[in-house]
C-alpha positions in Angstrom: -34.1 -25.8 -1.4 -32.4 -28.6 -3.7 -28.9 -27.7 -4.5 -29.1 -28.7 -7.7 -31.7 -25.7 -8.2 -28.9 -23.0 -6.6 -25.4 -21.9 -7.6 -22.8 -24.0 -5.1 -21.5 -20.5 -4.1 -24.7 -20.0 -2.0 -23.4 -23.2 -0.2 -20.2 -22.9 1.5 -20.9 -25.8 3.2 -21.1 -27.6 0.2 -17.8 -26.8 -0.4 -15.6 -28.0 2.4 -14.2 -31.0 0.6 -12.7 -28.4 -2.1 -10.7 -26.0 -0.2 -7.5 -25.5 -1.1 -5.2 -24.6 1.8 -2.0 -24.0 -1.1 -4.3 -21.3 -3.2 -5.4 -19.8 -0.2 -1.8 -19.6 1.3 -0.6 -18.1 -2.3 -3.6 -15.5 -2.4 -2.3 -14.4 1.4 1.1 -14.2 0.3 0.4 -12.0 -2.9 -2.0 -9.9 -1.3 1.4 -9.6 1.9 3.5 -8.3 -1.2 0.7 -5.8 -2.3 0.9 -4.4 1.1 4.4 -4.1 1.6 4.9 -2.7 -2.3 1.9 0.0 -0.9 3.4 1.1 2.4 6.8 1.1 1.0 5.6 3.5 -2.0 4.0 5.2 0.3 7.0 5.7 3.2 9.2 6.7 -0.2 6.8 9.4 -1.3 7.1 10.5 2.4 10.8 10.8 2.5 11.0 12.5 -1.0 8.5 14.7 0.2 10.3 15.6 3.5 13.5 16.1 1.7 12.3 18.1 -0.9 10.5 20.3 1.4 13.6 20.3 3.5 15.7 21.6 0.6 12.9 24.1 -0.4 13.1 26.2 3.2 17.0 25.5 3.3 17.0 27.5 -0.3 14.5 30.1 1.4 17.3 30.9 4.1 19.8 31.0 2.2 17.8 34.0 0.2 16.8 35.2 3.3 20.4 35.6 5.1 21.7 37.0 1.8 19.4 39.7 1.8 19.4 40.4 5.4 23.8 40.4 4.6 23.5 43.2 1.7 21.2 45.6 3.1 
């Protein structure tokens, strides 16, 4: 098939002499900060989780061993 018939996309080959190690580089680098912005929201709705469930059963308790105290 001619290239000139086809898009170049269909022809990586065709494209060697245009890669561009810097863009490519840059891409990885956003796409590292994406990531890390993820996992770090993530491990933050983990610990506020955690805690507030930690605070929940401690409030829970403190009913608890106030009840069990007056009766």
């Amino acid at each position: 098939m001619n290239s000139h018939l086809a898009a170049h996309a269909n022809y990586p080959a065709d494209r060697r002499g245009s890669y561009d190690e810097t863009t490519r580089r840059n891409e990885s680098a956003g796409l590292l900060a994406r990531r890390l912005t993820r996992r770090t929201s993530l491990m933050l709705a983990l610990v506020l989780s955690l805690a507030l469930w930690s605070a929940i059963w401690t409030t829970i308790g403190w009913f608890a061993s106030a009840l069990a105290g007056v009766t």
